[in-house]
Backbone and ligand atoms as CSV (ligand in chain L), in Angstrom:
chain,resi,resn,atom,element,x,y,z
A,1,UNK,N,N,-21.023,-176.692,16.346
A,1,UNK,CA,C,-22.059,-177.291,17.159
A,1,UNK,C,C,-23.417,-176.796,16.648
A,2,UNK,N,N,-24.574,-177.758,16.454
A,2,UNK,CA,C,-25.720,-177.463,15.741
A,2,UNK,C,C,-26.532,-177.059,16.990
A,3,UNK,N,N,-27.690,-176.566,16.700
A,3,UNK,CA,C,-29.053,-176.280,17.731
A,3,UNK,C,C,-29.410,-177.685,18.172
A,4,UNK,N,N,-29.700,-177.504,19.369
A,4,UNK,CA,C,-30.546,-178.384,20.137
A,4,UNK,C,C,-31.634,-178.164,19.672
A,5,UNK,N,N,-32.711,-179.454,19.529
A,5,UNK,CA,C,-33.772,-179.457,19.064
A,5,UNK,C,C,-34.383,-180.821,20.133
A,6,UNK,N,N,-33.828,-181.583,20.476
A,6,UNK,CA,C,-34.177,-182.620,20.933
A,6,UNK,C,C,-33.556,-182.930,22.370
A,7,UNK,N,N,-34.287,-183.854,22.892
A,7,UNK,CA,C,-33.345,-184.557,24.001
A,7,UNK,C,C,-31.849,-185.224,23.602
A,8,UNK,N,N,-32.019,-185.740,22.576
A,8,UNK,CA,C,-31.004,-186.732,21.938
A,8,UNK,C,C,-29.995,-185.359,21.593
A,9,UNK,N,N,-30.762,-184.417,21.095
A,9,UNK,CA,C,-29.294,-183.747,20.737
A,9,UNK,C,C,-28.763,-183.477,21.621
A,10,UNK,N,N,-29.196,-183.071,22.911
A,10,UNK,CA,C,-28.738,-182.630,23.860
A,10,UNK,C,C,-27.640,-183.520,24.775
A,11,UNK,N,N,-28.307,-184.878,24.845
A,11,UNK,CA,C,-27.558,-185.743,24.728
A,11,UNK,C,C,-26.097,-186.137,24.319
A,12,UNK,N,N,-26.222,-186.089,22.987
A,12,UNK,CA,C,-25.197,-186.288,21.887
A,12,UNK,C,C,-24.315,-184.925,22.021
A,13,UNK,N,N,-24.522,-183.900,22.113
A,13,UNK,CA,C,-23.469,-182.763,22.384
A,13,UNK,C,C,-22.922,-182.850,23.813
A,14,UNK,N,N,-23.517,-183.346,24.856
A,14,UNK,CA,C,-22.939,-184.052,26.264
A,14,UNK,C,C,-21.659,-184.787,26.233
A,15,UNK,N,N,-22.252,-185.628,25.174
A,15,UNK,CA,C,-20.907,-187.130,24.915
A,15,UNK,C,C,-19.780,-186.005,24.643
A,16,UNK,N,N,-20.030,-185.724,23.076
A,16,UNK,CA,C,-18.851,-184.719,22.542
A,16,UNK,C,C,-17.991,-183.966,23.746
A,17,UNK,N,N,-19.008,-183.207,24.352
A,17,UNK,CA,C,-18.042,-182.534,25.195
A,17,UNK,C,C,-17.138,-183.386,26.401
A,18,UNK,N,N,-17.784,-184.006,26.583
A,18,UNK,CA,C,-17.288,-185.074,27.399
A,18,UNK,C,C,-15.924,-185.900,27.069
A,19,UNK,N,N,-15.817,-186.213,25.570
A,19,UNK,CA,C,-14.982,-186.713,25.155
A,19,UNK,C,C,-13.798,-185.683,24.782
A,20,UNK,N,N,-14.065,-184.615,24.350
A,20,UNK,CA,C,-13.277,-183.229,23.963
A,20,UNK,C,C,-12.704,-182.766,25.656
A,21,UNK,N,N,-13.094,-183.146,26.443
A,21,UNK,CA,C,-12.458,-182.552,27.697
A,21,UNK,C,C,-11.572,-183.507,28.267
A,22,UNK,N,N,-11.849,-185.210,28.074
A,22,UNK,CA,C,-11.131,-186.132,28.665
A,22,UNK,C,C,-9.844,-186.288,27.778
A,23,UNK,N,N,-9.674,-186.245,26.241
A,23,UNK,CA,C,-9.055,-185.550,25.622
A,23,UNK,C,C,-7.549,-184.553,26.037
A,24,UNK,N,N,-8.263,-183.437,26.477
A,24,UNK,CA,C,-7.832,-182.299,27.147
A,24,UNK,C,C,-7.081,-182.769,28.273
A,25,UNK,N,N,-7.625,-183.425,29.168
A,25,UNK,CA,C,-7.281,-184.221,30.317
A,25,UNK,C,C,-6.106,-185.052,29.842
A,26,UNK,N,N,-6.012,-185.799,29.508
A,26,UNK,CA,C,-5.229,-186.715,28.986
A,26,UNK,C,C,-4.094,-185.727,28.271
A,27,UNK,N,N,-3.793,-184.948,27.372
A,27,UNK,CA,C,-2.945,-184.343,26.925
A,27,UNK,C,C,-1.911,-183.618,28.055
A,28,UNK,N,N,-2.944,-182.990,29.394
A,28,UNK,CA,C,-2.431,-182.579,30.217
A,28,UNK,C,C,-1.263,-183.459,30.945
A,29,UNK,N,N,-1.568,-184.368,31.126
A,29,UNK,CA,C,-1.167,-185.724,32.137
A,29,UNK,C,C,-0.294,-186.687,30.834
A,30,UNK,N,N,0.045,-186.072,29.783
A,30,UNK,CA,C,1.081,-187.276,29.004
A,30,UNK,C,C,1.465,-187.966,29.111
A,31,UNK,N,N,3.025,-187.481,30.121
A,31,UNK,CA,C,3.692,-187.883,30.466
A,31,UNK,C,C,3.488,-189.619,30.658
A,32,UNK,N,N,4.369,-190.424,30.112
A,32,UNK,CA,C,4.090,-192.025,30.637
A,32,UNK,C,C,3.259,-192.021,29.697
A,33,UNK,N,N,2.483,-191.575,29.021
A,33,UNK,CA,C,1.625,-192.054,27.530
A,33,UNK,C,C,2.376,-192.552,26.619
A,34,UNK,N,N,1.916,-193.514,25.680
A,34,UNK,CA,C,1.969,-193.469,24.795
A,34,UNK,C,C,1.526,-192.141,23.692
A,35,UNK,N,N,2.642,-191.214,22.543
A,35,UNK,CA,C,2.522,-190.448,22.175
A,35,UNK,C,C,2.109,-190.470,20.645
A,36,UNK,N,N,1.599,-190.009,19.657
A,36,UNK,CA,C,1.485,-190.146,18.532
A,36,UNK,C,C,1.003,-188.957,18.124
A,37,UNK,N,N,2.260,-188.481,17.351
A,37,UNK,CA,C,2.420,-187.291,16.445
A,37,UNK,C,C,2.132,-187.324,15.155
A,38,UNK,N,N,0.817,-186.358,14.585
A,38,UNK,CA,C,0.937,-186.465,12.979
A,38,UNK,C,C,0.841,-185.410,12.511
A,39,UNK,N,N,1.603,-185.140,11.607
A,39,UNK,CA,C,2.151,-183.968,10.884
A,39,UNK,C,C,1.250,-183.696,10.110
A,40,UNK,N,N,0.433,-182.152,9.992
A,40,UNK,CA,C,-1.026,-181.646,9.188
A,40,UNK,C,C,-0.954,-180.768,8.751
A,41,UNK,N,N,0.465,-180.555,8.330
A,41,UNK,CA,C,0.204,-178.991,6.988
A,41,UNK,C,C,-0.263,-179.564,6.073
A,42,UNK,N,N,-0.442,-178.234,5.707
A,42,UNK,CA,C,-1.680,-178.449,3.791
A,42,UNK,C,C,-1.506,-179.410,3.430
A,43,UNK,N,N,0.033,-179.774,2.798
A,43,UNK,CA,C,0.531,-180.841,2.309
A,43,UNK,C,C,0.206,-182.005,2.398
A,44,UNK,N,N,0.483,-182.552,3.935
A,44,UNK,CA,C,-0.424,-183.844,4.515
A,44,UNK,C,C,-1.323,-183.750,4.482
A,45,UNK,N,N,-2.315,-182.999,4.664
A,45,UNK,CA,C,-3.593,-182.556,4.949
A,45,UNK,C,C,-4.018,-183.540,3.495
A,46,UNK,N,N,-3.638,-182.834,2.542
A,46,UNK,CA,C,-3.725,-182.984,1.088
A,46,UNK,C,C,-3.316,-184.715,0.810
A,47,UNK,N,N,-2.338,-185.213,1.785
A,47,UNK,CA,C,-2.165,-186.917,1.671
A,47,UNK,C,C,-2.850,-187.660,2.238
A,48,UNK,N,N,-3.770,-186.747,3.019
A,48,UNK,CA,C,-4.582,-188.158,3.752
A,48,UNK,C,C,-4.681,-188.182,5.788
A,49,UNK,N,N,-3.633,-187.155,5.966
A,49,UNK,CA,C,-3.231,-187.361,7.197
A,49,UNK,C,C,-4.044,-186.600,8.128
A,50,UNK,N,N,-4.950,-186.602,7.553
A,50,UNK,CA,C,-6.353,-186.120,8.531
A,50,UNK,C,C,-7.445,-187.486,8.621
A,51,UNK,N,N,-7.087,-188.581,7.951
A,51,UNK,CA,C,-7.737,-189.552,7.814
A,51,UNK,C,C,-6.943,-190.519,8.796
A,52,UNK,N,N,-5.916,-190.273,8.588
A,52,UNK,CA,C,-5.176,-191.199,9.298
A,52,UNK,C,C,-4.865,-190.348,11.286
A,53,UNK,N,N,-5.078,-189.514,10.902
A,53,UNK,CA,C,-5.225,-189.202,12.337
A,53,UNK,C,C,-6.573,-189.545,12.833
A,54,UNK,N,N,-7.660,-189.454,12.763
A,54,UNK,CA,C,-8.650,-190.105,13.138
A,54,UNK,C,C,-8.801,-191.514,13.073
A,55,UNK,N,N,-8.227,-192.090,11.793
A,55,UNK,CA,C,-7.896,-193.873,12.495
A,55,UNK,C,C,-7.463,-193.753,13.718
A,56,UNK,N,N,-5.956,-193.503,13.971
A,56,UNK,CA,C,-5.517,-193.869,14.872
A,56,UNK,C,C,-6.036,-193.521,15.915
A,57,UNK,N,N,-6.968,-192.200,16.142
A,57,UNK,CA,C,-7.572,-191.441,17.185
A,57,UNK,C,C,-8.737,-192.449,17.409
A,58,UNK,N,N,-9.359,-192.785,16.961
A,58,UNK,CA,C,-10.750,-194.306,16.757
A,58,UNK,C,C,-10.475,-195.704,17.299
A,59,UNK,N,N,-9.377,-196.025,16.560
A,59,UNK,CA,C,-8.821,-197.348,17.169
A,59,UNK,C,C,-7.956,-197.339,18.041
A,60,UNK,N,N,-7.219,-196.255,18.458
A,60,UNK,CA,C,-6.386,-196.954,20.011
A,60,UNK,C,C,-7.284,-196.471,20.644
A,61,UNK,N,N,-8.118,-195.973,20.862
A,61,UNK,CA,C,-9.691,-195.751,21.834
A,61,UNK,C,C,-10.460,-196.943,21.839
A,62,UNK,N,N,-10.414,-197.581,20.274
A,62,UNK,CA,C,-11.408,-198.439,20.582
A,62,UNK,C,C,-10.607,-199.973,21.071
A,63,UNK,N,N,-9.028,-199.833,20.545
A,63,UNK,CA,C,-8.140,-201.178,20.915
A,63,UNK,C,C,-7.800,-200.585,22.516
A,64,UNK,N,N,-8.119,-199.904,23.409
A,64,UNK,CA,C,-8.455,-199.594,24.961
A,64,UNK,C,C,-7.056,-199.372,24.950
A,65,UNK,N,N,-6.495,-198.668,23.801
A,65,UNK,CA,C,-4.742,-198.209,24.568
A,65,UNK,C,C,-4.921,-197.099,24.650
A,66,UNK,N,N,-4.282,-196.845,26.153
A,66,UNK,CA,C,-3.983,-195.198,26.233
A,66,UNK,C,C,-2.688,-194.751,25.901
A,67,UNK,N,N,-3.421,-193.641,25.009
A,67,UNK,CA,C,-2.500,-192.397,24.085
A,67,UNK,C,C,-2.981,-191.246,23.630
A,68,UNK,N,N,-2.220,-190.493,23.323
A,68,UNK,CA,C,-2.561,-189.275,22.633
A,68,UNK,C,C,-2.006,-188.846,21.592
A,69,UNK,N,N,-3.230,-188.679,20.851
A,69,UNK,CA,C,-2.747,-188.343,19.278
A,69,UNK,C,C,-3.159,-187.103,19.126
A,70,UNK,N,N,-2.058,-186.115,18.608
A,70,UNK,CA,C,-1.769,-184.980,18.777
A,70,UNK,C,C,-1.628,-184.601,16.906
A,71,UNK,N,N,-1.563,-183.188,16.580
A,71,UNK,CA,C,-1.000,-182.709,15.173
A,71,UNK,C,C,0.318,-182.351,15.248
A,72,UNK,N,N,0.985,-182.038,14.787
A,72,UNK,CA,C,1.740,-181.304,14.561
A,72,UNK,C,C,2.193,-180.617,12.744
A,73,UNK,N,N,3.466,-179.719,12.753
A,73,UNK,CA,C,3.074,-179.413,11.710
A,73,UNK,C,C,4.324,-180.490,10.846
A,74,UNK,N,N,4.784,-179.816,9.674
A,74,UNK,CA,C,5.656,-180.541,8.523
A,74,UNK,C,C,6.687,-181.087,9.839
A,75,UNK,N,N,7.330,-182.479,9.481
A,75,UNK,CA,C,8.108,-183.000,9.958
A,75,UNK,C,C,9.825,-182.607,9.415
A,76,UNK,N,N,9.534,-182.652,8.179
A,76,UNK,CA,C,10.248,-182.542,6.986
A,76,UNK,C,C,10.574,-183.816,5.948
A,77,UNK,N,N,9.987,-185.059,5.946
A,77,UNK,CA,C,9.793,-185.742,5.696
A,77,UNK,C,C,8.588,-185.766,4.556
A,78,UNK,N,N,8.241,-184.908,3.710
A,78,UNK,CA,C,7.487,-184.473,2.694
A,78,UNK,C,C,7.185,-185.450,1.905
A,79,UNK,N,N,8.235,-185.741,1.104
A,79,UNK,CA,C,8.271,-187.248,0.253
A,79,UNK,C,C,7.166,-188.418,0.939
A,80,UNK,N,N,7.420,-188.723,2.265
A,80,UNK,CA,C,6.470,-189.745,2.511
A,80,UNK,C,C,5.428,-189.556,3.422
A,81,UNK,N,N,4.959,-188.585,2.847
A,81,UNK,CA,C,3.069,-187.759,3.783
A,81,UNK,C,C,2.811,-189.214,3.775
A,82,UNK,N,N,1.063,-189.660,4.816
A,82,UNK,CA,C,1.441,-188.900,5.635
A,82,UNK,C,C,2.114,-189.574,6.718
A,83,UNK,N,N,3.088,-188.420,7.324
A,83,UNK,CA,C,3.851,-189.026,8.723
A,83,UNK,C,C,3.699,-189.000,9.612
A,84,UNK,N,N,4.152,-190.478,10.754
A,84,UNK,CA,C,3.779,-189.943,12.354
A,84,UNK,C,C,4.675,-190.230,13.156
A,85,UNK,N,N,4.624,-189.789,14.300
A,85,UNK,CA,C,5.776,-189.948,15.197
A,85,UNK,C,C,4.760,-190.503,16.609
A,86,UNK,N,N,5.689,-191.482,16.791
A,86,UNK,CA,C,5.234,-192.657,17.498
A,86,UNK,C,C,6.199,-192.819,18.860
A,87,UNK,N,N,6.048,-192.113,19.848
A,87,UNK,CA,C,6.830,-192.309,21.263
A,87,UNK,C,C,6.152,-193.116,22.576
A,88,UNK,N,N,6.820,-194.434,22.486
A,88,UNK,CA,C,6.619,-194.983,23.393
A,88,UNK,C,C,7.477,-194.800,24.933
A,89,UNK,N,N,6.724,-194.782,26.139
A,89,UNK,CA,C,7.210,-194.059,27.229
A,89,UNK,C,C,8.555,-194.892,27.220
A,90,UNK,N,N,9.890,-194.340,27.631
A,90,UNK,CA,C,11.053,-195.159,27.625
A,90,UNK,C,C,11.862,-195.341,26.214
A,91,UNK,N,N,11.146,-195.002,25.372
A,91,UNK,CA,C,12.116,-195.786,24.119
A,91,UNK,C,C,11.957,-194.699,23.012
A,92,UNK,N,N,12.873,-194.167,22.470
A,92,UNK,CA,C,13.313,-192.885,21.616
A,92,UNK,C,C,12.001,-192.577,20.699
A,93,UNK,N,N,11.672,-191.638,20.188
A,93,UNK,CA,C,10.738,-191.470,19.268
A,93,UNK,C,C,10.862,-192.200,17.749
A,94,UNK,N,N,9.905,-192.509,16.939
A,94,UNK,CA,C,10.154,-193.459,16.000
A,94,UNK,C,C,8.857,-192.705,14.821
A,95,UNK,N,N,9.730,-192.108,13.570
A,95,UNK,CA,C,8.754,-191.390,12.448
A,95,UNK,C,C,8.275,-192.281,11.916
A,96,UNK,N,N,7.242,-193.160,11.407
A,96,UNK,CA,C,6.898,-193.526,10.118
A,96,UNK,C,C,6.378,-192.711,9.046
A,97,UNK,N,N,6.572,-193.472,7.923
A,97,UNK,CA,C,6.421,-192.594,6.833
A,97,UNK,C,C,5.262,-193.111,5.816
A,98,UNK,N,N,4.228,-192.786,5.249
A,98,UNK,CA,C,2.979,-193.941,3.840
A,98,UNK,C,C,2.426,-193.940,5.151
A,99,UNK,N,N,1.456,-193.102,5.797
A,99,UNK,CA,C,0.882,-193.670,6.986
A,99,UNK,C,C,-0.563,-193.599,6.360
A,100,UNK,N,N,-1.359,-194.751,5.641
A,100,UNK,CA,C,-2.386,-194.610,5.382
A,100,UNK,C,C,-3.284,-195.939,6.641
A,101,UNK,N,N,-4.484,-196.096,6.502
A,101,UNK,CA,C,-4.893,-196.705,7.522
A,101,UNK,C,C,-4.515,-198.127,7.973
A,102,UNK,N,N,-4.485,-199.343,6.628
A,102,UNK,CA,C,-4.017,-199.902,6.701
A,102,UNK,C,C,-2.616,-199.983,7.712
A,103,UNK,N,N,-1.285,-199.169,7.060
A,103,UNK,CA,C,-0.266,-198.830,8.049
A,103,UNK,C,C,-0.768,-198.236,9.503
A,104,UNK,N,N,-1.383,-197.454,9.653
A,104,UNK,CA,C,-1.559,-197.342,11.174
A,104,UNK,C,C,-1.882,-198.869,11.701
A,105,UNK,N,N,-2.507,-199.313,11.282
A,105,UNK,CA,C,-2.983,-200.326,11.894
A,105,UNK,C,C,-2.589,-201.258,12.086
A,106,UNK,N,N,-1.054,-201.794,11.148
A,106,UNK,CA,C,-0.118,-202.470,11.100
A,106,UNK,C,C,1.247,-201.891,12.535
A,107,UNK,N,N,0.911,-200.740,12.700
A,107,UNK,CA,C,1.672,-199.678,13.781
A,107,UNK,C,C,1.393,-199.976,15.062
A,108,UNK,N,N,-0.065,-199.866,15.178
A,108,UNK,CA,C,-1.303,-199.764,16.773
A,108,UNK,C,C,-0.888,-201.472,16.499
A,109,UNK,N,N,-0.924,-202.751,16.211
A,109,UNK,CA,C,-0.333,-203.348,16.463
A,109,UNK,C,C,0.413,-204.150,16.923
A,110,UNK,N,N,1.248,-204.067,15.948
A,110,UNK,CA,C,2.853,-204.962,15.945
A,110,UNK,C,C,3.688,-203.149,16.860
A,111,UNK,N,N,4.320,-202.324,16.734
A,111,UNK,CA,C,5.048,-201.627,17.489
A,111,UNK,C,C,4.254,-201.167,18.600
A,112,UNK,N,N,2.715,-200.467,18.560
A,112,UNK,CA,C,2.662,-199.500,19.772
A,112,UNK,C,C,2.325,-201.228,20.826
A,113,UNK,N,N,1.295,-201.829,20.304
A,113,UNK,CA,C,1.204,-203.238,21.111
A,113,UNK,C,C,2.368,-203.940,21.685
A,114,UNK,N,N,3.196,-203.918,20.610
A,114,UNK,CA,C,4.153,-205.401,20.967
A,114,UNK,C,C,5.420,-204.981,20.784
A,115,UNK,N,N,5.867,-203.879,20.449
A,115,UNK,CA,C,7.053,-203.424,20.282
A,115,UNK,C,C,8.150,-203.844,19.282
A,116,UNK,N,N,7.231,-204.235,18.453
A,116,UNK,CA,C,7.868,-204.901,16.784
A,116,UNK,C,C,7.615,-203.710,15.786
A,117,UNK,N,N,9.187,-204.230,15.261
A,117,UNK,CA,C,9.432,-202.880,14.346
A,117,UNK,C,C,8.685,-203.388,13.172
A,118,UNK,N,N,8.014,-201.977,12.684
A,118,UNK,CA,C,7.435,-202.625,10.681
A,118,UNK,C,C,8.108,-201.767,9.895
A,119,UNK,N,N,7.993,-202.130,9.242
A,119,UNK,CA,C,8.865,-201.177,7.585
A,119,UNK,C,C,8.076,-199.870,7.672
A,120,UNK,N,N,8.946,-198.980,7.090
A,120,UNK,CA,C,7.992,-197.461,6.804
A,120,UNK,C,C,9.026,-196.549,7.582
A,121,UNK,N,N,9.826,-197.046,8.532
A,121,UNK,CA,C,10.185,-196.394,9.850
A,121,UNK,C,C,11.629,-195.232,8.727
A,122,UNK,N,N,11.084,-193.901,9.134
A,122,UNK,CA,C,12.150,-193.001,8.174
A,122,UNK,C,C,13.294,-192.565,9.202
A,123,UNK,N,N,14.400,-192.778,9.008
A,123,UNK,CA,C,15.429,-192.429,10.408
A,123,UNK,C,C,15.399,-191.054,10.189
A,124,UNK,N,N,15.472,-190.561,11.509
A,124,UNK,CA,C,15.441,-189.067,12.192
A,124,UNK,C,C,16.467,-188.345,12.193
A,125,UNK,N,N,16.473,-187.176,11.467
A,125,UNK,CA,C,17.657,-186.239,11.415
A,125,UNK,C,C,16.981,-184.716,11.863
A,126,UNK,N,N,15.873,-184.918,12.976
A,126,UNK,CA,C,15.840,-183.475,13.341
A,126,UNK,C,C,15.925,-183.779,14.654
A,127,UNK,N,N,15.727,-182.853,15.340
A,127,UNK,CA,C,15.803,-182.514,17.186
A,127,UNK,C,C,14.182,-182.187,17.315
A,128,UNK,N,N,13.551,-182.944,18.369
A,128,UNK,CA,C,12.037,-182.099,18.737
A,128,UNK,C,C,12.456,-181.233,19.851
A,129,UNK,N,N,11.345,-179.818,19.520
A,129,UNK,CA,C,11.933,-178.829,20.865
A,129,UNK,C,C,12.391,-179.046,22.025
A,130,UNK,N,N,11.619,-180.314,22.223
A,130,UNK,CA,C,11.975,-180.851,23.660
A,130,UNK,C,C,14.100,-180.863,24.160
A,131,UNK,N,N,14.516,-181.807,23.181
A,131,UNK,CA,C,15.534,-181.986,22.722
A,131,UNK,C,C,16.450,-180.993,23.059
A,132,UNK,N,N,16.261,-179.261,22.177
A,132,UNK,CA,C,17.026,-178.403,22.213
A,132,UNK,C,C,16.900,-177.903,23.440
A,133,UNK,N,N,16.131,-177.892,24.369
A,133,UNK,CA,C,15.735,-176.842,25.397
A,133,UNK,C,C,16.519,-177.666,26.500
A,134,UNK,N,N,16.988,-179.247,26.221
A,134,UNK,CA,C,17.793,-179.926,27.699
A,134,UNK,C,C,19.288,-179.153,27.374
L,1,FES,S1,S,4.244,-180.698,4.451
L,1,FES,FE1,FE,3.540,-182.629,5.111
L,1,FES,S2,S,5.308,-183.560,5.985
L,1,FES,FE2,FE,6.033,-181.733,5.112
Protein backbone atom coordinates (compact mmCIF):
# COMPACT_ATOMS: atom_id res chain seq x y z
CA UNK A 1 0.00 0.00 0.00
CA UNK A 2 1.51 3.43 -1.19
CA UNK A 3 1.21 6.94 0.82
CA UNK A 4 -1.73 8.87 0.64
CA UNK A 5 -1.12 11.97 -1.02
CA UNK A 6 -4.48 12.81 -2.31
CA UNK A 7 -8.16 12.53 -1.85
CA UNK A 8 -8.29 10.05 -4.73
CA UNK A 9 -5.74 8.02 -3.09
CA UNK A 10 -7.51 7.85 -0.23
CA UNK A 11 -10.30 6.98 -2.05
CA UNK A 12 -8.81 4.28 -4.15
CA UNK A 13 -7.23 2.44 -1.03
CA UNK A 14 -11.08 2.54 0.44
CA UNK A 15 -12.28 0.51 -2.71
CA UNK A 16 -9.25 -1.99 -2.23
CA UNK A 17 -10.02 -2.54 1.17
CA UNK A 18 -13.41 -2.83 0.62
CA UNK A 19 -13.06 -5.34 -1.96
CA UNK A 20 -10.20 -7.38 0.07
CA UNK A 21 -12.75 -7.71 2.98
CA UNK A 22 -15.93 -8.68 0.87
CA UNK A 23 -13.54 -11.19 -0.49
CA UNK A 24 -12.84 -12.37 3.04
CA UNK A 25 -16.55 -12.36 3.57
CA UNK A 26 -17.40 -14.43 0.89
CA UNK A 27 -14.67 -17.12 1.54
CA UNK A 28 -16.15 -17.26 5.01
CA UNK A 29 -19.78 -18.06 3.83
CA UNK A 30 -18.68 -20.64 0.76
CA UNK A 31 -20.56 -22.98 1.33
CA UNK A 32 -23.35 -23.11 -1.76
CA UNK A 33 -20.63 -21.11 -3.85
CA UNK A 34 -19.48 -21.76 -6.66
CA UNK A 35 -15.66 -22.85 -5.93
CA UNK A 36 -12.54 -22.35 -8.04
CA UNK A 37 -9.28 -23.73 -7.09
CA UNK A 38 -5.90 -22.80 -8.70
CA UNK A 39 -2.91 -24.44 -8.02
CA UNK A 40 0.31 -21.67 -7.43
CA UNK A 41 3.48 -23.34 -6.70
CA UNK A 42 6.54 -21.96 -8.38
CA UNK A 43 5.85 -24.22 -11.07
CA UNK A 44 2.41 -22.80 -12.05
CA UNK A 45 3.35 -19.68 -10.92
CA UNK A 46 6.05 -20.07 -13.69
CA UNK A 47 2.91 -21.31 -16.31
CA UNK A 48 0.89 -18.55 -16.07
CA UNK A 49 -1.44 -19.45 -13.22
CA UNK A 50 -1.23 -16.24 -11.56
CA UNK A 51 -2.63 -14.78 -14.74
CA UNK A 52 -5.17 -17.01 -14.97
CA UNK A 53 -6.24 -16.65 -11.51
CA UNK A 54 -6.92 -13.10 -11.86
CA UNK A 55 -8.90 -13.72 -15.16
CA UNK A 56 -11.06 -15.74 -13.55
CA UNK A 57 -11.01 -13.52 -10.30
CA UNK A 58 -12.02 -10.28 -12.94
CA UNK A 59 -14.53 -11.95 -14.96
CA UNK A 60 -16.80 -13.98 -12.75
CA UNK A 61 -16.96 -10.53 -10.82
CA UNK A 62 -17.45 -8.85 -13.77
CA UNK A 63 -19.89 -11.88 -15.54
CA UNK A 64 -21.95 -11.09 -11.78
CA UNK A 65 -21.31 -14.89 -10.78
CA UNK A 66 -20.81 -15.58 -7.36
CA UNK A 67 -17.62 -17.50 -6.47
CA UNK A 68 -14.54 -17.82 -4.97
CA UNK A 69 -11.36 -18.17 -6.36
CA UNK A 70 -9.01 -19.39 -4.02
CA UNK A 71 -4.94 -20.79 -4.49
CA UNK A 72 -3.98 -23.66 -3.66
CA UNK A 73 -0.81 -25.49 -3.93
CA UNK A 74 0.54 -28.43 -6.69
CA UNK A 75 -2.45 -30.51 -7.58
CA UNK A 76 -0.20 -33.07 -9.00
CA UNK A 77 -1.16 -32.62 -12.32
CA UNK A 78 2.26 -30.84 -13.33
CA UNK A 79 2.27 -31.80 -16.98
CA UNK A 80 -0.76 -29.56 -17.58
CA UNK A 81 0.01 -26.13 -15.39
CA UNK A 82 -1.89 -24.20 -15.19
CA UNK A 83 -4.68 -26.14 -13.23
CA UNK A 84 -8.02 -25.50 -11.66
CA UNK A 85 -10.48 -27.08 -9.79
CA UNK A 86 -13.87 -26.06 -10.47
CA UNK A 87 -16.76 -27.13 -7.76
CA UNK A 88 -20.04 -26.47 -8.50
CA UNK A 89 -22.47 -26.56 -5.34
CA UNK A 90 -24.02 -30.24 -5.77
CA UNK A 91 -21.89 -31.75 -8.42
CA UNK A 92 -18.33 -33.45 -7.68
CA UNK A 93 -15.27 -31.32 -8.18
CA UNK A 94 -13.94 -31.09 -11.81
CA UNK A 95 -9.72 -30.33 -12.50
CA UNK A 96 -9.01 -28.70 -15.71
CA UNK A 97 -5.85 -28.75 -17.07
CA UNK A 98 -3.91 -25.69 -20.16
CA UNK A 99 -5.84 -23.19 -18.06
CA UNK A 100 -4.73 -20.13 -19.95
CA UNK A 101 -7.32 -17.23 -20.34
CA UNK A 102 -8.82 -18.04 -23.30
CA UNK A 103 -9.72 -21.61 -21.45
CA UNK A 104 -10.99 -19.98 -18.39
CA UNK A 105 -13.21 -18.30 -20.32
CA UNK A 106 -14.36 -21.12 -22.35
CA UNK A 107 -14.92 -22.67 -18.42
CA UNK A 108 -16.83 -19.30 -16.74
CA UNK A 109 -18.98 -20.10 -19.67
CA UNK A 110 -20.06 -23.24 -21.10
CA UNK A 111 -19.47 -25.38 -17.44
CA UNK A 112 -19.53 -22.81 -14.46
CA UNK A 113 -22.69 -20.97 -16.59
CA UNK A 114 -24.37 -23.79 -18.22
CA UNK A 115 -23.02 -26.86 -16.99
CA UNK A 116 -21.39 -28.08 -20.30
CA UNK A 117 -18.49 -30.08 -20.19
CA UNK A 118 -15.24 -28.64 -22.39
CA UNK A 119 -12.17 -30.57 -23.15
CA UNK A 120 -9.11 -30.03 -20.80
CA UNK A 121 -11.09 -31.83 -17.95
CA UNK A 122 -7.96 -34.20 -16.28
CA UNK A 123 -9.78 -37.15 -14.28
CA UNK A 124 -9.04 -37.10 -10.55
CA UNK A 125 -6.99 -39.56 -8.75
CA UNK A 126 -6.46 -37.65 -5.47
CA UNK A 127 -8.79 -37.12 -2.31
CA UNK A 128 -9.17 -33.21 -1.18
CA UNK A 129 -8.73 -32.99 2.69
CA UNK A 130 -12.14 -32.52 2.88
CA UNK A 131 -12.65 -36.11 1.57
CA UNK A 132 -10.23 -37.85 4.10
CA UNK A 133 -11.49 -36.22 7.25
CA UNK A 134 -15.49 -37.75 6.40
S1 LIG B 1 3.76 -27.60 -9.44
FE1 LIG B 1 2.15 -26.70 -10.55
S2 LIG B 1 0.64 -28.27 -10.65
FE2 LIG B 1 2.35 -29.22 -9.74
Amino acid sequence: MGKVKTLDDLRKMREELKSKTALRDKSEHSEGMIQVKVAMATCCIASGSRETMNYLADELDKRNIEAVVTQTGCMGYCYAEPTIEVTIPGKEPVIFGYVDEKKADEIIEKYIRHGELVEGIIPMNYKNIEDTTK
